[in-house]
C-alpha positions in Angstrom: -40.5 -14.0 36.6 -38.0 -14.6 34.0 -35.0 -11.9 34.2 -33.2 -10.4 31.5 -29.4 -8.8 31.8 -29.2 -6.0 29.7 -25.4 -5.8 28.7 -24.1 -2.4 27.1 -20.7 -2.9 25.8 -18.1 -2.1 22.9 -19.2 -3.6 19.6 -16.3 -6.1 19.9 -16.9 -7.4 22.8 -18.6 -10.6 21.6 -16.3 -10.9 18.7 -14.9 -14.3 18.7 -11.8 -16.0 18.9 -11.0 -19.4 17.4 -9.7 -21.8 19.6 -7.6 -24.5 18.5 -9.2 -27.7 19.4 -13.0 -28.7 19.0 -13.7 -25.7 16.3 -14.9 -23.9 19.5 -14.7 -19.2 19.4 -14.6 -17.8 22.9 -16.0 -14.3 23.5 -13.3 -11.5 23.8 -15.3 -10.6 27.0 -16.7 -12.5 30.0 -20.5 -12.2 30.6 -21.1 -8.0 31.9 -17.6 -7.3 31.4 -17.1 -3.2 32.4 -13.8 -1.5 32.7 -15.2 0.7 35.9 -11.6 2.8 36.0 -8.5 2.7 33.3 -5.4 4.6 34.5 -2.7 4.5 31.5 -2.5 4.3 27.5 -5.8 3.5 25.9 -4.5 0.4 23.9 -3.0 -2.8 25.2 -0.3 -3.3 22.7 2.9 -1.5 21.7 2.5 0.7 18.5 5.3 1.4 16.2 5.0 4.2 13.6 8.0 4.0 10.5 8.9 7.5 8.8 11.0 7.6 5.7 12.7 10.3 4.8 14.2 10.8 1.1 15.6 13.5 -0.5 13.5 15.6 -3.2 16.8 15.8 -5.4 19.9 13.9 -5.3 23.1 13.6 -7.5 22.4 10.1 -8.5 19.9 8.0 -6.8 18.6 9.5 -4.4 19.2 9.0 -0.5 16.5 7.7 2.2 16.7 6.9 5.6 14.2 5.7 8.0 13.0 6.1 11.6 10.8 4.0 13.4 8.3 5.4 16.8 7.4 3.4 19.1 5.3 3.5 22.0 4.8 1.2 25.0 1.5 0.4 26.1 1.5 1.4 29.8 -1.2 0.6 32.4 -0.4 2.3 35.6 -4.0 1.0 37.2 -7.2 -0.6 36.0 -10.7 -1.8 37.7 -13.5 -4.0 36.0 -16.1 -5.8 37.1 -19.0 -7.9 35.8 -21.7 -10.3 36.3 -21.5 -13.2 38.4 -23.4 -16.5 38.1 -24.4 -19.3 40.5 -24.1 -22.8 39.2 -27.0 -23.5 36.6 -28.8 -20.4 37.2 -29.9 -17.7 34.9 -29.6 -14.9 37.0 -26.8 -12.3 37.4 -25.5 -11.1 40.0 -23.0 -7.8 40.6 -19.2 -7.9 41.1 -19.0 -4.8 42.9 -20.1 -4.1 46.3 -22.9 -2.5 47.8 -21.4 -0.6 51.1 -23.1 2.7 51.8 -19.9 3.5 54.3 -17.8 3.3 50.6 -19.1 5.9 48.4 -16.6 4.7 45.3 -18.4 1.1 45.7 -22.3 2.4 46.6 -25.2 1.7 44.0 -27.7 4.3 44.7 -31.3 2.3 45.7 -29.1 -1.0 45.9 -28.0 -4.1 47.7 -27.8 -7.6 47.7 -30.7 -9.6 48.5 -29.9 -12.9 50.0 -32.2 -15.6 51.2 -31.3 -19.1 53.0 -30.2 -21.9 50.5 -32.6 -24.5 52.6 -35.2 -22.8 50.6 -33.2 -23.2 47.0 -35.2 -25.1 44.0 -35.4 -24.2 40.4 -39.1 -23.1 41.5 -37.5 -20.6 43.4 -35.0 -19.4 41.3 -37.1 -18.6 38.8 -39.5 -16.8 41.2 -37.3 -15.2 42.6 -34.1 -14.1 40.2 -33.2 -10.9 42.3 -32.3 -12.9 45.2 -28.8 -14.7 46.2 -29.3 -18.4 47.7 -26.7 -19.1 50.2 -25.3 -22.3 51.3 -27.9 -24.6 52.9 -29.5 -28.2 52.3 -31.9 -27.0 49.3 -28.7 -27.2 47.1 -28.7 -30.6 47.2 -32.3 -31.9 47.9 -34.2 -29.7 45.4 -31.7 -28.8 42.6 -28.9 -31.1 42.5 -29.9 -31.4 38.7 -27.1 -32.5 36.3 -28.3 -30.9 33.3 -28.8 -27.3 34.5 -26.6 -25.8 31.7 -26.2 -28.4 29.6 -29.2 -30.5 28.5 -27.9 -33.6 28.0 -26.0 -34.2 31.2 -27.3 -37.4 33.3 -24.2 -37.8 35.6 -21.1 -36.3 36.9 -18.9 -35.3 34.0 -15.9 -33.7 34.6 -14.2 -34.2 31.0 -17.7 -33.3 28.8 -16.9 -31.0 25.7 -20.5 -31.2 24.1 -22.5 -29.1 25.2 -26.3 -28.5 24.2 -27.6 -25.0 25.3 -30.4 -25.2 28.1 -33.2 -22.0 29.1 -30.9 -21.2 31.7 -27.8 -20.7 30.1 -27.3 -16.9 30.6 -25.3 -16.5 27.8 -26.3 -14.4 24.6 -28.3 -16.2 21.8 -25.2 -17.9 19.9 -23.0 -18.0 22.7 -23.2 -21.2 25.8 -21.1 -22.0 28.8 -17.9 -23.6 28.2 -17.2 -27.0 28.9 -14.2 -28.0 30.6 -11.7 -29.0 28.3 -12.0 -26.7 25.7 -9.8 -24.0 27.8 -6.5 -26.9 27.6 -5.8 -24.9 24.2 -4.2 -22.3 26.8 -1.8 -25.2 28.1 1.7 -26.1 27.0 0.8 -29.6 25.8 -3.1 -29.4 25.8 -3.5 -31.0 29.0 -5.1 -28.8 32.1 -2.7 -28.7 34.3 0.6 -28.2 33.0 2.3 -24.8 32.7 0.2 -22.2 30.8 0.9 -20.0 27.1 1.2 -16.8 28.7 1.9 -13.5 27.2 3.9 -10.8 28.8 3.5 -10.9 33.4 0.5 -11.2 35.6 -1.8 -8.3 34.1 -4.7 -8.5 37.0 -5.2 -11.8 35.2 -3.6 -13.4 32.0 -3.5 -12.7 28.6 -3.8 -16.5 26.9 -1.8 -17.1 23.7 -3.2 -19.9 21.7 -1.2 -23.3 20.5 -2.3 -22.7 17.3 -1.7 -18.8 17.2 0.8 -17.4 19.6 0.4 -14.2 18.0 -3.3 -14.0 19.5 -4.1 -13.5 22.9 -7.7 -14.0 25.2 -7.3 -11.6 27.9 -8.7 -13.4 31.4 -9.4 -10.8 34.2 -9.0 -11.4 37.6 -12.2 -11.0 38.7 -14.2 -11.2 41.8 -16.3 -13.6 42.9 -18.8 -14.0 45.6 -18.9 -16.9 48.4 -21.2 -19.0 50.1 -23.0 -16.0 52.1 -22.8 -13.7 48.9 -19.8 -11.5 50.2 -17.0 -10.3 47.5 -14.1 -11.7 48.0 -10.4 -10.6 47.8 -9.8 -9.6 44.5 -5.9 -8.6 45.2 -5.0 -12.1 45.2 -3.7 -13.9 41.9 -5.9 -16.1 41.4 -8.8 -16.0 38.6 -12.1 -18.7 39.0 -15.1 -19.0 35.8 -17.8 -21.5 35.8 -17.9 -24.5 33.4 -20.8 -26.4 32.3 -20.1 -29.5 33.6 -21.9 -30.8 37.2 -19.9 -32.9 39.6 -22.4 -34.3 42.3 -25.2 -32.7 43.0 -23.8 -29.8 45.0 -21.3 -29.0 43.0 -19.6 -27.7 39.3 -16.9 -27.2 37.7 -15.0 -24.3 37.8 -12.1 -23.5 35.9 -9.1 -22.1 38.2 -6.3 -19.4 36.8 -3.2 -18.6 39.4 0.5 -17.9 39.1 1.5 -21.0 38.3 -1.0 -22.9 36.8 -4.5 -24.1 34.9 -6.9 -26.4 36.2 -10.4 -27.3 36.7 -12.2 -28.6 39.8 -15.0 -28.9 41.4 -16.6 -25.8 43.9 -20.0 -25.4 45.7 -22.4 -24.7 43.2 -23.6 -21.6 45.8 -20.3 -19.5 44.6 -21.0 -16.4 41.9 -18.8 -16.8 39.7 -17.8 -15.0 36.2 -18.4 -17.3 33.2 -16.7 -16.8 29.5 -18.8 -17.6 26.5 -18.3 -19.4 23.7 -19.6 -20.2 20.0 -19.3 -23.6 18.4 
């Protein structure tokens, strides 16, 4: 069975943002993006409104003054979600839970499906999309593949920045998992790692301004993410994790890492669901 995500969001939501090295355009969104609760302005940015005011007759030239309006953007509270992703598969997965004993979290005829991970293959995940492989020894023995989401990866490859798009990149047509090091356009000095271009404070996640444009941000939400048994983790803490296309070994990917402090890529358990970020070349 080959699954399909049907995503229904704003028009801009795959609108694209140039970043400044390797002539790579991220997606505004990440994959499924939804804002499930907004509490505060509807914009994200201050707005400033100038009125001029001039006489209609004067003794002379005639007198103006002017007044400018502005108004804050304020967000008092805000909840997304979106679709989550285990390394090099197609399928998505929900970011939201599926506990009957909390009605604000309950999808009616829902819940997860999981299934051991000693059974995991690319056979099976194709079979079976709907279901959730946890942690177990098929990882490793029947799908510890290199070239999952990108097709010409042999080996580990923790630096790669070319990526060629493979069947199961879940991305839209256009659009492919980011490698690596195309997100060091966030950092001070291009280098993962060092301290980030940040606009304004922690926002539930970051808002990115670019080397090349510090006028332009890339919002990254703090979304959750699932673990190795398919339970949501903690989403209060600061810290923001999105897939890569790059393998390392053949149980695990790279994952790039947002906290605090810092931005960084390193390697997780390819079982995780994590959020992924498209991008255009």
């Amino acid at each position: 069975m080959w699954s399909w995500h049907l995503w229904f969001a704003q028009k801009d939501a795959l609108e694209t943002i140039k970043a400044y090295n390797h002539h790579y355009k991220f997606a505004k969104q990440p994959l499924g993006f939804a804002y499930r609760k907004w509490e505060g302005s509807p914009f994200n940015k201050q707005r400033t409104v100038r009125l001029t005011v001039e006489q209609v007759y004067g003794n002379g030239e005639k007198k103006h003054a002017t007044i400018d309006i502005t108004q804050e953007a304020v967000t008092t509270f805000k909840e997304f979600s979106s679709t989550l992703y285990q390394f090099g598969r197609k399928d998505a997965f929900p970011s939201i839970s599926f506990d009957k004993n909390v009605a604000s979290e309950h999808i009616a005829d829902g819940e997860l499906k999981t299934k051991t991970g000693d059974e995991m293959s690319v056979a099976h995940s194709i079979m079976y999309p709907e279901l959730y492989y946890t942690s177990g020894t098929g990882w490793k023995d029947n799908y510890g593949y290199y070239n999952l989401w990108s097709m010409d990866n042999t080996e580990p490859d923790p630096n790669g920045n070319n990526v060629v798009k493979t069947i199961f990149d879940p991305c839209p047509v256009g659009f492919h998992v980011p490698a690596s090091n195309v997100f060091n356009c966030f950092t001070i000095n291009e280098s993962i790692g060092w301290l980030m271009k940040v606009s304004g404070k922690w926002d539930q996640g970051w808002h990115f301004k670019k080397n090349d444009s510090p006028d332009v941000t890339l919002y990254f939400p703090a979304l959750p993410c699932r673990d190795e048994n398919g339970k949501l983790n903690d989403t209060s803490s600061n810290t923001v994790y999105y897939w890569t296309s790059n393998p390392f070994y053949n149980t695990s990917g790279y994952r790039l890492k947002i906290d605090n402090t810092l931005i960084s890529c390193g390697d997780d358990n390819r079982v995780l669901g994590l959020p992924i970020l498209p991008i255009a070349k």
